[in-house]
C-alpha positions as CSV (number, residue, x, y, z in Angstrom):
1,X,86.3,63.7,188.6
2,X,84.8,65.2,185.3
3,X,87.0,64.0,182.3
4,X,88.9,67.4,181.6
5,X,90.1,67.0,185.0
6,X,91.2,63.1,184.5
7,X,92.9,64.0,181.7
8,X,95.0,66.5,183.3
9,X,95.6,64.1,186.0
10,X,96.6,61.4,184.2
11,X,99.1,64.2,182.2
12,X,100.5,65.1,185.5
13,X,101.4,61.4,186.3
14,X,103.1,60.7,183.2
15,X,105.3,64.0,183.9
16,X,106.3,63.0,187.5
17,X,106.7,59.3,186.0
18,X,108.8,60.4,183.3
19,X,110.5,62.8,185.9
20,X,111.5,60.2,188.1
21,X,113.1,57.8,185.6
22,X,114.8,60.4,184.0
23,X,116.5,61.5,187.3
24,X,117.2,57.6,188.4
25,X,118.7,57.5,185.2
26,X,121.0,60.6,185.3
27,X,122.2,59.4,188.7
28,X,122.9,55.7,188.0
29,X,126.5,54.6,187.9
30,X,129.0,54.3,185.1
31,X,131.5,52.3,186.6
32,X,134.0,54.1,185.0
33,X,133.9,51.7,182.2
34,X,134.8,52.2,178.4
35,X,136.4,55.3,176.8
36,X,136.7,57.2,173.5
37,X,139.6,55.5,171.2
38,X,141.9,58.1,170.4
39,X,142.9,58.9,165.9
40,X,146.2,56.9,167.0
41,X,144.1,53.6,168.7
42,X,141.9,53.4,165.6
43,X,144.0,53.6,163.0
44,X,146.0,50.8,164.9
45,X,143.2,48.6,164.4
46,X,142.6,49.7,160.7
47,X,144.6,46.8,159.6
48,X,142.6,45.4,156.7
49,X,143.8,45.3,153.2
50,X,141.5,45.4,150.6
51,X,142.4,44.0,146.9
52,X,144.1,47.2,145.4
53,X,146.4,47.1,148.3
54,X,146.1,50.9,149.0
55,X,146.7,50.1,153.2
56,X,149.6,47.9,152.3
57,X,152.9,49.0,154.1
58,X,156.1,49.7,152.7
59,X,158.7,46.8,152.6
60,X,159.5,43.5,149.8
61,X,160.5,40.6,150.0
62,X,161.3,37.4,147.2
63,X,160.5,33.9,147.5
64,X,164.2,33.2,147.8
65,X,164.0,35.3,151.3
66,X,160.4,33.9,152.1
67,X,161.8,30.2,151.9
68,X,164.6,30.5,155.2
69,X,161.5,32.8,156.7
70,X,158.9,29.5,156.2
71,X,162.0,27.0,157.2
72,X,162.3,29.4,160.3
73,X,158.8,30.9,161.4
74,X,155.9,28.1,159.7
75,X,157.2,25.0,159.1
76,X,157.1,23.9,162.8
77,X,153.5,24.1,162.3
78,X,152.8,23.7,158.7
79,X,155.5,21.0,158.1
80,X,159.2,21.5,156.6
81,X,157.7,21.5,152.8
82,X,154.3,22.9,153.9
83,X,152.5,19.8,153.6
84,X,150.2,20.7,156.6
85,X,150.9,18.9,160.4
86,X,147.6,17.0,161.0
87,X,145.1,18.7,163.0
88,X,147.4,21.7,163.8
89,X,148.3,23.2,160.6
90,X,147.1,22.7,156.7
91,X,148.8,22.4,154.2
92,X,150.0,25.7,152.3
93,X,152.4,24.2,149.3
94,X,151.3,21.1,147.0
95,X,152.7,18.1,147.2
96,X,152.2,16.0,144.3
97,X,150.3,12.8,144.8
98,X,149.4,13.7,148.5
99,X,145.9,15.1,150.0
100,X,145.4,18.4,149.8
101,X,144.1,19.3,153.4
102,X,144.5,23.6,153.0
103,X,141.2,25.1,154.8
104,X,141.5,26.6,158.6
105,X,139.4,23.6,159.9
106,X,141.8,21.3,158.2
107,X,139.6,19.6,155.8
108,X,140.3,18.6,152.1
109,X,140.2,22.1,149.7
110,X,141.8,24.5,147.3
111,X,145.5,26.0,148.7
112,X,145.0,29.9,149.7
113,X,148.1,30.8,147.4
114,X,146.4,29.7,144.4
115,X,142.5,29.6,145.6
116,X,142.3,33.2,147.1
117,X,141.2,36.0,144.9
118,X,144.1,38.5,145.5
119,X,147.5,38.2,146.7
120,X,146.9,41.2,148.7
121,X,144.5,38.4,150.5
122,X,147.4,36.0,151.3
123,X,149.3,39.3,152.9
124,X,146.7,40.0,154.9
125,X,146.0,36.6,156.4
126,X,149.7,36.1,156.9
127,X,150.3,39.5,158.8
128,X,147.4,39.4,161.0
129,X,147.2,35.8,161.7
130,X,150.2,34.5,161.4
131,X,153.0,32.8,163.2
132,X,150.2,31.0,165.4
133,X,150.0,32.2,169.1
134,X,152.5,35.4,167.8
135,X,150.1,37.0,165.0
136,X,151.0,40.4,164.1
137,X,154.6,39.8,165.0
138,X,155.9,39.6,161.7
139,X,157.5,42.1,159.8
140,X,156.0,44.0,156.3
141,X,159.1,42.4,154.8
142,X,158.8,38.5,156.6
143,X,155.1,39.0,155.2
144,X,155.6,40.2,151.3
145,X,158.7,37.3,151.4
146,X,156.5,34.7,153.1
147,X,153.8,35.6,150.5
148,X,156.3,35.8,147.5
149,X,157.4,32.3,148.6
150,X,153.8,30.5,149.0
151,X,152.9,32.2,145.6
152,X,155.9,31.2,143.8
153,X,155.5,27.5,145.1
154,X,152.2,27.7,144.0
155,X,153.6,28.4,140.5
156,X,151.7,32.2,140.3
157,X,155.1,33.8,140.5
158,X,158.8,33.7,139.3
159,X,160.9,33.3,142.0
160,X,163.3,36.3,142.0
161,X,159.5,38.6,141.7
162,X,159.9,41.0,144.2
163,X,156.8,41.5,146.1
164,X,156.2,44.9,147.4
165,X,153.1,47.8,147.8
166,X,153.3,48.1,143.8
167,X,154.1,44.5,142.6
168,X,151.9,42.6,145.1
169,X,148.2,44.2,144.0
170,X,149.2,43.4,140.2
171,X,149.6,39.3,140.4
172,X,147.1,37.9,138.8
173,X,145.6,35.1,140.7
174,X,144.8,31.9,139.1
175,X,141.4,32.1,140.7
176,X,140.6,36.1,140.4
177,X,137.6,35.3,138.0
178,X,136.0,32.8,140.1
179,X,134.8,34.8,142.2
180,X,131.5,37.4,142.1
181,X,131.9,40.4,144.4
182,X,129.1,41.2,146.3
183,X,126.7,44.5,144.8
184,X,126.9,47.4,146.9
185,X,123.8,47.7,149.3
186,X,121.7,50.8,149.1
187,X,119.3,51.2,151.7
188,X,115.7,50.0,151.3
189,X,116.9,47.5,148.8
190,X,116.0,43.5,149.6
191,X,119.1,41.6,150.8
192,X,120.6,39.3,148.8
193,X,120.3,36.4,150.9
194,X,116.7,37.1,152.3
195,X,114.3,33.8,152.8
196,X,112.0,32.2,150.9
197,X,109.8,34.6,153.5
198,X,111.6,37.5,152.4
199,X,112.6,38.2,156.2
């Protein structure tokens, strides 16, 4: 074969190669598998609230409320003055002169209610995670009472505050300044926490 007509040979392959897969692939099964999530299903799942408490939901509650909730719904777990329940539950109230075990995998640190940087972030937690094995069952107002309560006990609140949509964004947390919020990423830019390699 001279070369022009290699050339157009090996042109012609690549078509019927590229031909073939692309028909194997258009007829390959789908298994009827996986679907489009309707407006309704995403915003279901667009649960998260961030620090200005924008997504929060209406309802309030007050300490006074949130301590029969805790004595009802968490203290099975967490213990009847929230002094945690061994390995199954830590500790969400100080108790003087006792350990404070407070962290999810039960070892020794700062209580959420006074550690976290927003109370919008002791909500959350609380709505989405909370009563364990029933998260998401509680109410908006068990959740701003439950919160009021842990914040009051953690001495951030009075307790006849109510916490609502309004109040609950405006506590100041004890610990709101010890913490640095990440930069916003533009693209191209290093990441923050690249190697010593840079990769």
């Amino acid at each position: 074969m001279t070369e022009p007509s290699t050339m157009r040979f090996r042109l012609l392959l690549t078509v019927m190669i590229l031909g073939v897969f692309r028909t194997a692939w258009a007829q390959s099964p789908t298994y009827g598998l996986g679907k489009t999530p309707s407006a309704e299903e995403i915003h279901a799942w667009d649960i998260s609230i961030g620090p200005e408490g924008k997504e929060l939901p209406p309802g309030h509650g007050t300490a006074k409320e949130g301590a029969q909730l805790f004595a009802q719904k968490c203290s099975m777990c967490h213990g009847e003055n929230g002094e945690g329940n061994g390995a199954s539950a830590p500790t969400v109230i100080k108790n003087e002169g006792k350990p404070v075990i407070s962290s999810p995998s039960n070892q020794p640190g700062p209580l959420m209610a006074t550690h976290a940087p927003y109370a919008t972030t002791i909500w959350d937690y609380i709505s989405r995670g909370m009563p364990f094995g029933q998260e998401g069952s509680l109410k908006p107002d068990e959740v701003y009472a439950l919160t009021a309560f842990l914040l009051f006990k953690g001495g951030v609140i009075q307790e006849g505050d109510v916490m609502d949509a309004q109040s609950l964004p405006k506590v100041k947390m004890p610990n709101r300044d010890g913490y640095a919020p990440l930069p916003e990423y533009k693209r191209g830019a290093p990441r923050i926490f690249a190697n010593k390699t840079g990769q």
